[in-house]
C-alpha positions as CSV (number, residue, x, y, z in Angstrom):
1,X,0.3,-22.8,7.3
2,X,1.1,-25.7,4.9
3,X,-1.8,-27.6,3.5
4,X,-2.0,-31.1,3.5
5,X,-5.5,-32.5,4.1
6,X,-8.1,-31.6,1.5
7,X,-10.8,-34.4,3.2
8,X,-13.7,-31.8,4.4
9,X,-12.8,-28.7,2.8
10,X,-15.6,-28.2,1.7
11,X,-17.8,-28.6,4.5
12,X,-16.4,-26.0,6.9
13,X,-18.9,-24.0,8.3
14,X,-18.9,-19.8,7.2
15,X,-19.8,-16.7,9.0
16,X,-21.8,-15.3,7.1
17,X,-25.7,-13.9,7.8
18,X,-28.3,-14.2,5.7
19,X,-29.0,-10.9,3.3
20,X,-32.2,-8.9,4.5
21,X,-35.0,-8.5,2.4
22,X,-34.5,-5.0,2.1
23,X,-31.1,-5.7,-0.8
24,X,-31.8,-9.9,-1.3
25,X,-31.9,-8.7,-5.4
26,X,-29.4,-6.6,-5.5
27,X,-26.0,-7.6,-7.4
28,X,-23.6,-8.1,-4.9
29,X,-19.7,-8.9,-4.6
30,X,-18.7,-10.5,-1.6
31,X,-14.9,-10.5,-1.7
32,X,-12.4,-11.6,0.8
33,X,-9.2,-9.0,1.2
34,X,-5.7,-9.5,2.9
35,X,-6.7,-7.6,6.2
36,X,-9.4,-5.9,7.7
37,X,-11.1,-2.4,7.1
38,X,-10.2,-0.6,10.6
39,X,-8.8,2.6,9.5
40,X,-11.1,4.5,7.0
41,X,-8.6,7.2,6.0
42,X,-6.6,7.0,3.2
43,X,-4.6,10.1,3.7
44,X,-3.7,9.4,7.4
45,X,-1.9,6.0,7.1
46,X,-0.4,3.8,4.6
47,X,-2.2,0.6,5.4
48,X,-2.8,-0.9,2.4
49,X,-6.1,-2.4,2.9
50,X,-7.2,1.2,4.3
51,X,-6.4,3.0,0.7
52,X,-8.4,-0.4,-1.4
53,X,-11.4,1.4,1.0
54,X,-10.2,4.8,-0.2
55,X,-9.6,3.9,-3.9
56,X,-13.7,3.1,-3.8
57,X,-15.0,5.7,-1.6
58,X,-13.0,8.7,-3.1
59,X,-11.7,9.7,-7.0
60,X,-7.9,11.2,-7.9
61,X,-7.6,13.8,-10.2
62,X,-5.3,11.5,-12.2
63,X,-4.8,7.8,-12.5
64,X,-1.8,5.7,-13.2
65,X,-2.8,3.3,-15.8
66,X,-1.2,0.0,-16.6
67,X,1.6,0.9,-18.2
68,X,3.2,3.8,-14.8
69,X,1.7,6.6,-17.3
70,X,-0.5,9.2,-15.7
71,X,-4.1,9.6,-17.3
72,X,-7.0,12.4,-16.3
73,X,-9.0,11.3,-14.0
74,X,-11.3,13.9,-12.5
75,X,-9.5,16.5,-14.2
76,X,-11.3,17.3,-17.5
77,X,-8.8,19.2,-19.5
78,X,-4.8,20.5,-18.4
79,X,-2.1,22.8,-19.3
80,X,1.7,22.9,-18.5
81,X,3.6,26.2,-19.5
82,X,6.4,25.4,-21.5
83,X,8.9,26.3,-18.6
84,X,6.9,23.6,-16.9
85,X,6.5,25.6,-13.7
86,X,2.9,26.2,-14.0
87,X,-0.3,23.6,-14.4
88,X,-3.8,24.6,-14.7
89,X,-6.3,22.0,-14.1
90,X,-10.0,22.1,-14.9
91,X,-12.3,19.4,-13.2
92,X,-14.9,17.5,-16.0
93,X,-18.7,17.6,-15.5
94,X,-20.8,16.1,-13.1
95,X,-18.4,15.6,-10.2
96,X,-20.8,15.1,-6.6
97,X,-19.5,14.1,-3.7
98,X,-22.2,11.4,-1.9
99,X,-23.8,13.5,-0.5
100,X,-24.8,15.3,-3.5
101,X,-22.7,18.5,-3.0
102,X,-20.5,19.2,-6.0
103,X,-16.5,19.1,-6.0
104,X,-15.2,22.2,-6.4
105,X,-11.4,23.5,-6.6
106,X,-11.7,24.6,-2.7
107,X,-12.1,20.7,-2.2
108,X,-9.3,19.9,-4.4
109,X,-6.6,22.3,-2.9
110,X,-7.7,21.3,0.8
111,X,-7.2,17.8,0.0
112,X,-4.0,17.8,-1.5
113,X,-2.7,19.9,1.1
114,X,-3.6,17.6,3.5
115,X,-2.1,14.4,1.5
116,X,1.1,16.7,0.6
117,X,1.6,17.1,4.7
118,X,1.1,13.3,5.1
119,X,1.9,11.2,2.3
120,X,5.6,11.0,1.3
121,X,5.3,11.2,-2.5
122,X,2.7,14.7,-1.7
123,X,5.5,15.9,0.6
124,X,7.9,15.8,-2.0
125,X,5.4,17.4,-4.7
126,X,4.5,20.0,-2.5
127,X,7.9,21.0,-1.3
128,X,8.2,22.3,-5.3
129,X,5.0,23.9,-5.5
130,X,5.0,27.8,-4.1
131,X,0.8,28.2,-4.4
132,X,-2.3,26.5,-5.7
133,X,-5.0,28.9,-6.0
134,X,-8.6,28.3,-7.0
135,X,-9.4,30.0,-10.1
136,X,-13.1,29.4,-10.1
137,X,-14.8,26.6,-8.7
138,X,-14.1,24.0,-11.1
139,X,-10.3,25.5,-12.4
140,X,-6.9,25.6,-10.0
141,X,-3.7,26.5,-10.8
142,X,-0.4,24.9,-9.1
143,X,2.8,27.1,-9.4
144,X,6.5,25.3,-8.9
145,X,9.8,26.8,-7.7
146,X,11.7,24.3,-10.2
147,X,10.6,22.1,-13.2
148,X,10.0,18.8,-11.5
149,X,9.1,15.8,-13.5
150,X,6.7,13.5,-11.4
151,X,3.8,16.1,-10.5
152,X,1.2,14.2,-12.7
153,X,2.5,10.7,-11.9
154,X,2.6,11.5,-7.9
155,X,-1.2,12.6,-8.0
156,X,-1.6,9.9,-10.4
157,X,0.1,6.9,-7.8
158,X,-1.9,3.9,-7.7
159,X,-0.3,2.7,-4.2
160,X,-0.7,3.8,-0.8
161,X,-1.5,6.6,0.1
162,X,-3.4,7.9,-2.8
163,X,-4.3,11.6,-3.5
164,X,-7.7,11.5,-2.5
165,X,-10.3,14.5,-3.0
166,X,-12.3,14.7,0.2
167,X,-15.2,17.3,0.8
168,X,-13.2,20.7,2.3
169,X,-14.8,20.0,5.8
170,X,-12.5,17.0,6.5
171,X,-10.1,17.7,4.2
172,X,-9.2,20.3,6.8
173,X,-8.8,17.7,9.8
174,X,-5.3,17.7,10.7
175,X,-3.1,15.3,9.0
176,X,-2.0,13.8,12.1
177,X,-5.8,13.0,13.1
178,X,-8.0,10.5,11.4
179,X,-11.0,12.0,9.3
180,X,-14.2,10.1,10.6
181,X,-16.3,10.3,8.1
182,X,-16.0,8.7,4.2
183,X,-17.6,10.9,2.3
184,X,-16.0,11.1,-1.5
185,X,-17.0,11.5,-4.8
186,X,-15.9,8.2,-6.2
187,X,-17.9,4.9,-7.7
188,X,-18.9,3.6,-4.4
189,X,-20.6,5.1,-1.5
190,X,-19.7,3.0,2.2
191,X,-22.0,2.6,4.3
192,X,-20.6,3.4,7.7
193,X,-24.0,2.2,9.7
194,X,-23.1,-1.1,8.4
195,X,-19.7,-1.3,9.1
196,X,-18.5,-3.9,11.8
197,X,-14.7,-4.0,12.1
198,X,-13.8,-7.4,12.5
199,X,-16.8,-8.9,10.1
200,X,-17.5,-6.4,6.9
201,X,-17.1,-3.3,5.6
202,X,-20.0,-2.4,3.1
203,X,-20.0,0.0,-0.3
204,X,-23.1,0.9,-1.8
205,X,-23.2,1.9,-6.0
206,X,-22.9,5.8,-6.6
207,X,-25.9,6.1,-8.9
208,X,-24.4,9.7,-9.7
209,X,-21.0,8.8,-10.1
210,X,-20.3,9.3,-14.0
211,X,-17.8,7.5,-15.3
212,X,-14.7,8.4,-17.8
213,X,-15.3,6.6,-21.3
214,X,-11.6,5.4,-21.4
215,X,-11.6,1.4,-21.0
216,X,-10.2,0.7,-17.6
217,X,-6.2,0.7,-17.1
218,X,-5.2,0.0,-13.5
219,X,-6.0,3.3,-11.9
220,X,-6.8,5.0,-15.4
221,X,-10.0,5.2,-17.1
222,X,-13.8,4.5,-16.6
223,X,-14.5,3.5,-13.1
224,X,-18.0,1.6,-13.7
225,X,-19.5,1.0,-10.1
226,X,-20.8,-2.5,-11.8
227,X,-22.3,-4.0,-8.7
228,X,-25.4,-2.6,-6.4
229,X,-23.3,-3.5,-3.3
230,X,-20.0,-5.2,-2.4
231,X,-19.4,-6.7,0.7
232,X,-15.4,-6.7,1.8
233,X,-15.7,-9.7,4.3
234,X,-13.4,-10.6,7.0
235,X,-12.3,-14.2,7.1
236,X,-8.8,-14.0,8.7
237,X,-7.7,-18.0,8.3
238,X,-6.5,-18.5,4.3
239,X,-7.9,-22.3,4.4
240,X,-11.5,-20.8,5.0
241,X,-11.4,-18.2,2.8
242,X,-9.8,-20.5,-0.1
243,X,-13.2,-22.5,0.7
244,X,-15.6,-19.9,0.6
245,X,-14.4,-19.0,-3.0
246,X,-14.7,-22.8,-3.8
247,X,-17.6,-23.0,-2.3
248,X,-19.0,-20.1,-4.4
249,X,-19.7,-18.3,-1.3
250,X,-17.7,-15.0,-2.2
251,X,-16.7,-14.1,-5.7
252,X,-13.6,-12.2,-5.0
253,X,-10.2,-13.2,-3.0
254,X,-7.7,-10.8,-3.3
255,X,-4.8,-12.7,-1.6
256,X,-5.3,-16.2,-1.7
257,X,-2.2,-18.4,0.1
258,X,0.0,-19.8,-2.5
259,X,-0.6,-23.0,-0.7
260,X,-3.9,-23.3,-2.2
261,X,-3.1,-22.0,-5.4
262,X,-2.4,-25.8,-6.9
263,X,-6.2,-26.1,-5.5
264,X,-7.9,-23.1,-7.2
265,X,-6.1,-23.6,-10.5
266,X,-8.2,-27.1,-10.6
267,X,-11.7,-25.5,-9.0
268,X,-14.4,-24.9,-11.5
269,X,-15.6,-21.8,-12.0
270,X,-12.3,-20.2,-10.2
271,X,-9.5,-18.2,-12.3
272,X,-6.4,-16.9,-11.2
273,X,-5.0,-13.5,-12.3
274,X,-1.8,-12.0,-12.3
275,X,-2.3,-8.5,-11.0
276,X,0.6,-6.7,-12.9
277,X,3.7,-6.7,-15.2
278,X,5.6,-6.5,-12.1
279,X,5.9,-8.3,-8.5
280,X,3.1,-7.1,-6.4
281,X,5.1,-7.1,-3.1
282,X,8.0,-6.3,-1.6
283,X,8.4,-6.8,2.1
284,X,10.7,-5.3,4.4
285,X,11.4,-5.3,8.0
286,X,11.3,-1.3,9.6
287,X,13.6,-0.3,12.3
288,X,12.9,2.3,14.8
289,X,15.5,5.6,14.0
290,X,14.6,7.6,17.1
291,X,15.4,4.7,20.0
292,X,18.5,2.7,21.0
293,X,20.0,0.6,19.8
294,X,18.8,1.4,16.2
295,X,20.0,5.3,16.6
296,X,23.2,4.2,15.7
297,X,23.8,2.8,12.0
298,X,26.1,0.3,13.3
299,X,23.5,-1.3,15.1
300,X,21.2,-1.1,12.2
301,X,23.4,-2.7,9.4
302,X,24.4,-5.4,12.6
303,X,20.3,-6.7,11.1
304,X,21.4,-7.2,7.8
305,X,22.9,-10.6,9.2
306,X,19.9,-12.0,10.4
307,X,18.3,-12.2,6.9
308,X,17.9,-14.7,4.5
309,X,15.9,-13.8,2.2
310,X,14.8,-17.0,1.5
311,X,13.8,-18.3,5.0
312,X,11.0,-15.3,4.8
313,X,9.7,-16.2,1.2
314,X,9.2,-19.6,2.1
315,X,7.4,-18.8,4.9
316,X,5.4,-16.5,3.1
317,X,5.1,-18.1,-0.1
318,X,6.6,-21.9,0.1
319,X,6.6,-21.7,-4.2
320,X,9.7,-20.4,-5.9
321,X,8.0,-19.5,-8.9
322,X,6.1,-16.8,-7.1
323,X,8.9,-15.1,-5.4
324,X,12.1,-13.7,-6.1
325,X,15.3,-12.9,-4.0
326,X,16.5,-9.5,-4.5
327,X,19.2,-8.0,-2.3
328,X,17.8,-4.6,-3.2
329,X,15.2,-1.7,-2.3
330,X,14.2,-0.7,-5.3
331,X,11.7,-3.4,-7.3
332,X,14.0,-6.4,-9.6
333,X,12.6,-6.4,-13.0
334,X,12.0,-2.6,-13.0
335,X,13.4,0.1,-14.7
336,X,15.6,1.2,-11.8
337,X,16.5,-1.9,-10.8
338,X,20.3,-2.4,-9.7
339,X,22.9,-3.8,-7.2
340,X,23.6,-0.9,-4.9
341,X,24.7,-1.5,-1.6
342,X,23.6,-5.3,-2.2
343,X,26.7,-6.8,-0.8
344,X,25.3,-6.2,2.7
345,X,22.8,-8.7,2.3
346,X,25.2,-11.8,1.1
347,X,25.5,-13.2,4.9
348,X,23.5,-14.7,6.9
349,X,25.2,-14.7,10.1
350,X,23.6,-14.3,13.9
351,X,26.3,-14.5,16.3
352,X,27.8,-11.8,14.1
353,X,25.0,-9.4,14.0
354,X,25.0,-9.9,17.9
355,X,28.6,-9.0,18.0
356,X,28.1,-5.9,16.4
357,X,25.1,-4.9,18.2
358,X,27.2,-4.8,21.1
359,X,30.0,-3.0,19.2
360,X,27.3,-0.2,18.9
361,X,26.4,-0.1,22.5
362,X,23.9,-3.3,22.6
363,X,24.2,-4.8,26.8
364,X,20.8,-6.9,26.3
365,X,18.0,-4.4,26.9
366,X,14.5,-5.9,25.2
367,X,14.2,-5.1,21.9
368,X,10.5,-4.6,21.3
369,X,8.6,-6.2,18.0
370,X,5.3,-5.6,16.9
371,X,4.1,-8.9,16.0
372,X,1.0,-9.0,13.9
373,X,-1.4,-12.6,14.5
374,X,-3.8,-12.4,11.7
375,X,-2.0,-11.1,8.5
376,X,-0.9,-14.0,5.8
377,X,1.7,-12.6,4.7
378,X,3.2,-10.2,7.4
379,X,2.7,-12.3,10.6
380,X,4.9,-15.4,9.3
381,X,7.6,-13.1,8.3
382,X,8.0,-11.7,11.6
383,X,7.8,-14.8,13.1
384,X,11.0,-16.0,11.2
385,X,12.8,-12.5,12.6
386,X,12.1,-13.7,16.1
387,X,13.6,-16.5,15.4
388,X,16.6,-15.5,14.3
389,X,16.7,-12.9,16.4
390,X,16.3,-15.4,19.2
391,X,19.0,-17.7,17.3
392,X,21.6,-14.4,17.8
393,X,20.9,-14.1,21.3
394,X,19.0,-11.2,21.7
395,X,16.6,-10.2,23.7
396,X,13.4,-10.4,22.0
397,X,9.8,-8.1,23.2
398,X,7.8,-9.7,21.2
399,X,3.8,-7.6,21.5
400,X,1.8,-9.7,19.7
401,X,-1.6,-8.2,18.4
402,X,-3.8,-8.3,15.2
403,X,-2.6,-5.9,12.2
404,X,-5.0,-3.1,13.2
405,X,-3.1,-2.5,16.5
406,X,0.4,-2.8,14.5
407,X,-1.0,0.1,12.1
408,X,-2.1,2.3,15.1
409,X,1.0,1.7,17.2
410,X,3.8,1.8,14.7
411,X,2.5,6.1,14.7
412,X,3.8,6.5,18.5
413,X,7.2,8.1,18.8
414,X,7.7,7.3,21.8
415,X,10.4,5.0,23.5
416,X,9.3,1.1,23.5
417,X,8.5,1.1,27.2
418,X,6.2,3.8,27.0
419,X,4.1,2.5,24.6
420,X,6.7,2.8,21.1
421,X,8.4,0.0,19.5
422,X,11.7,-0.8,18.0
423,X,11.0,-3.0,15.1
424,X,8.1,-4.2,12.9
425,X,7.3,-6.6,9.7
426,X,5.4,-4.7,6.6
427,X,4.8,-4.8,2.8
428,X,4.8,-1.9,0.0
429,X,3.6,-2.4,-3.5
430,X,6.1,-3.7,-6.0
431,X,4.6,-0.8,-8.5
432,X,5.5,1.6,-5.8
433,X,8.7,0.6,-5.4
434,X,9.9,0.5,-8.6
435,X,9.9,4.5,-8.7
436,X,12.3,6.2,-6.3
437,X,9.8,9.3,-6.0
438,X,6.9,7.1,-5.4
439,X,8.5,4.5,-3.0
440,X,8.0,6.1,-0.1
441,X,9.5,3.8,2.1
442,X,13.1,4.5,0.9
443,X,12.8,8.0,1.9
444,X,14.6,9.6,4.9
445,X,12.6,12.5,5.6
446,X,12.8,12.8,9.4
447,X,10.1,13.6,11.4
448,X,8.1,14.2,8.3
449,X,8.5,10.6,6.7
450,X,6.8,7.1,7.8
451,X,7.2,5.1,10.5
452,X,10.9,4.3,11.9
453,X,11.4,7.8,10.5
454,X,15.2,7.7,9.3
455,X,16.6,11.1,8.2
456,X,19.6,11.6,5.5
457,X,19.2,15.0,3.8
458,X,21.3,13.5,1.4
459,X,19.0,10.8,0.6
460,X,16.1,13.4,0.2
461,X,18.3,15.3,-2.2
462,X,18.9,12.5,-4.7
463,X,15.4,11.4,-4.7
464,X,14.6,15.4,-5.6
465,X,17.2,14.9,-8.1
466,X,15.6,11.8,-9.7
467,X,12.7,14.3,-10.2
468,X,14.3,16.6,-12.0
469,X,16.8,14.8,-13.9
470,X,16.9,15.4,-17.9
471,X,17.2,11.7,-18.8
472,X,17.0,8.1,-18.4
473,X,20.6,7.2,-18.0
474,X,21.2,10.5,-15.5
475,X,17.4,8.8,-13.5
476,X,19.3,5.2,-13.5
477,X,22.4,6.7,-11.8
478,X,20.9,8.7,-9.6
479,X,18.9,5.1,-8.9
480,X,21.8,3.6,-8.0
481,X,23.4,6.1,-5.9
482,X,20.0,6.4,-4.0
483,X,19.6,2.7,-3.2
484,X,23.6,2.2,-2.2
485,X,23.0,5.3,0.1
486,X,19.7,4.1,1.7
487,X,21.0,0.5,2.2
488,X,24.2,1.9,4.0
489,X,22.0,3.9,6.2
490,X,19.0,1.0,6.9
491,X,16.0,2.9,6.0
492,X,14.2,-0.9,6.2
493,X,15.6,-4.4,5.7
494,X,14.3,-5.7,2.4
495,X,13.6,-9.4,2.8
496,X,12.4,-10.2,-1.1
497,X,9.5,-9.5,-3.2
498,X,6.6,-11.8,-4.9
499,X,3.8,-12.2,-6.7
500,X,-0.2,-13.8,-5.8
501,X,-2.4,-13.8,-8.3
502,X,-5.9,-12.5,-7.6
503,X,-8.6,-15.3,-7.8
504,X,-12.3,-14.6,-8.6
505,X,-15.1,-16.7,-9.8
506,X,-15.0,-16.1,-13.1
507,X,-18.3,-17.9,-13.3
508,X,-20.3,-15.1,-11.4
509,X,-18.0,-12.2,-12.3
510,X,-16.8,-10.4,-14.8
511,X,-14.5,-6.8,-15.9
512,X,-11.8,-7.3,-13.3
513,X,-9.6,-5.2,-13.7
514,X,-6.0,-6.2,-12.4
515,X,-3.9,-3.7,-10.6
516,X,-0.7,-4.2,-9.0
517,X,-0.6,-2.5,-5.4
518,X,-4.2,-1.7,-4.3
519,X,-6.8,-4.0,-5.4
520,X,-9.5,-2.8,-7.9
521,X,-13.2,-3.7,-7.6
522,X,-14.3,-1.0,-10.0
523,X,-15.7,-2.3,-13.0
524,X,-16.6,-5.6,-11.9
525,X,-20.1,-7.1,-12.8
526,X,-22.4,-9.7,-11.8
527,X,-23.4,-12.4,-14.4
């Protein structure tokens, strides 16, 4: 949606009800996110919006502070041998869950064996580890087969999904099946009775929750529940939202369209914030490995044609100096950054990706496409896909629904007329993605990995080999070799990155604390 009629603005009518009597003096943020809290497990999908819920509700044992560096979270004290194989953690002081039990290492060990069956980054940790075993109740030890280099950093990841201690009782629900209850240890307590999909999700202050006395870095350091209450509302049109913070009607939008940007720079009281050093988004379009016609590779490098990179960020963004082109998987500007496999991006060609398609068996069958309606960024990019798709001359399914539905569906394995799907539009976190351990999205782990599950051994071996590798120039080539291999093989389509800046009102609030990936609301006070 372009903007270009700013008569009125200010007059549009919001949703929101009058606070009751009972919390009318409280301090409360009332921020406005990119999607809407439907899924309240962290550990069970990688919706992004789902793990900003998580990161309040529930604490890591480490943190990745601003700088990629892994800092003790609710670990108090740890040790490495020197043959680095074994780590023994002890948990600091006056660790409760919210319901006022304490967190003990039987917590600890449950939960990360439920995030090491789910989460990619946990899969790869665990496969090194050989036991964890619970010491006492606040010291564990984990034991490794092989010296691998990203254990801290991977229970440290500030991106989706995060290691996140849960009481025992649902740390044990199976991976595969959402955990109900949000019950954590962390600065904020939700308050499921007041939870309405589709309006607000509501967080309550932890008046146990103790925090670190490091200053606040990204994940790392003191997370000071500053508020009595914040309010995640749902306002799913950008031009109503950009009004509400205008208006001084919330205090916090997380992902504000660049269209209004020019707007809030000018509004009094509103400040923009870059969330990181690096992009905050990548986006990339996932095939579906298990169904024709993307079973066969040829079919899957036949998409490469039908991007231009810049027809998306338009779309998305509109301004150039928010977004970049980059013909790569791995995040431009970051350490690992490089050209591998790029030269399969360079054309922009429909009728040839059609000819290929049928090359690799295509004779017109529907091609099914989740299409999300109410996601800024997400929804526009997939409607550029269609078109192009169209433009080639394939048969497009498109199942349009909101981005809950895409998150819930996109798990179903089975073929697209059964209820599965062949393609759909997504983001990761540009912080994520730098890393080739931590980007989950460029693994091929089968049946084991995320959604489209692709599966090259090959690529799992070099991103094991990343984690072990002795140096920085043996990490960069490995880098290289990883991305040229996943390109060639389509884990996803990458489709460029970019970067919104946060915008609060810096007038009400203060002690944001900017993090690339999953929005922070820690430490943030009322003035």
């Amino acid at each position: 949606m372009k903007f270009r009629v700013l008569a009125g603005l200010v007059a549009l009518a919001l949703p929101f009800s009058a606070p009751s009597s009972a919390w009318a003096q409280d301090k409360v943020l009332r921020a406005v996110m990119h999607a809407d809290v439907r899924v309240i497990d962290p550990v069970w999908t990688t919706q992004t919006i789902a793990n900003i819920h998580g990161a309040l509700v529930y604490d890591t044992l480490f943190g990745n502070d601003g700088d990629q560096k892994p800092q003790p979270q609710m670990v108090g004290k740890y040790e490495i041998s020197p043959d680095r194989l074994n780590y023994t953690f002890t948990l600091r002081d006056g660790l409760k869950f919210h319901d006022g039990s304490p967190v003990t290492t039987k917590d600890v060990i449950a939960s990360l064996k439920r995030w090491g069956a789910k989460d990619g980054v946990g899969q790869r940790l665990m496969g090194y580890v050989t036991e964890m075993k619970a010491v006492d109740d606040k010291t564990f030890t984990m034991t490794l087969k092989a010296p691998y280099g990203m254990v801290l950093e991977s229970l440290g990841k500030s991106g989706s999904s995060i290691a996140a201690i849960m009481r025992e009782k649902e740390a044990l629900t199976d991976p595969q099946t959402q955990v109900k209850e949000s019950i954590g240890s962390g600065p904020y307590i939700f308050a499921k009775d007041q939870w309405v999909p589709g309006s607000k999700a509501v967080y309550l202050k932890n008046k146990d929750y103790q925090p670190r006395s490091e200053p606040p870095s990204s994940f790392a350091g003191a997370k000071i529940p500053g508020v009595d209450r914040i309010e995640l509302v749902w306002i799913s049109d950008a031009q109503t939202s950009m009004s509400a913070l205008v208006n001084g009607e919330i205090d916090f939008l997380e992902n504000p369209s660049t269209d209004f940007l020019p707007i809030l720079e000018k509004s009094k009281g509103v400040k923009l914030l870059k969330t990181g050093k690096l992009d905050s988004t990548q986006g990339m379009i996932r095939l579906n490995h298990l169904h024709p016609p993307f079973d066969n590779i040829k079919a899957r490098q036949a998409m490469y044609y039908l991007i231009n990179q810049e027809d998306y960020l338009r779309a998305i963004i509109g301004d150039p100096k928010y977004y970049r082109v980059c013909h790569g998987m791995l995040t431009c500007g970051g350490p690992y950054a490089n050209d591998g496999g790029s030269q399969l991006m360079k054309e922009y060609n429909p009728k040839k990706a059609l000819q290929l398609l049928k090359e690799a068996g295509y004779k017109g069958e529907p091609i099914t496409v989740l299409a999300a309606t109410d996601h800024n960024t997400i929804t526009p990019a997939t409607q550029v896909l269609i078109q192009a798709m169209r433009e080639a001359g394939i048969n497009v399914d498109v199942q349009s629904m909101d981005w809950g539905s895409v998150v819930t569906r996109r798990a179903n394995k089975n073929p697209p007329a059964q209820g599965g799907w062949n393609i759909f539009v997504t983001t990761t976190g540009g912080v994520g993605s730098a890393n080739p351990v931590l980007h989950t999205w460029i693994g091929a782990a089968c049946d084991k990995g995320l959604f489209g599950w692709p599966c090259d051994p090959e690529i799992e071996k070099m991103r094991n080999d990343f984690g072990m590798a002795a140096s920085e120039d043996e990490r960069k080539k490995i880098a290289k070799d990883l991305q040229t291999r996943a390109m060639e093989q389509v884990v996803y389509l990458p489709f460029g990155q970019w970067d919104t800046p946060l915008a609060y009102r810096a007038d009400k609030i203060d002690g944001v604390v900017p993090n690339t990936g999953l929005a922070v609301l820690w430490g943030i006070t009322k003035k």
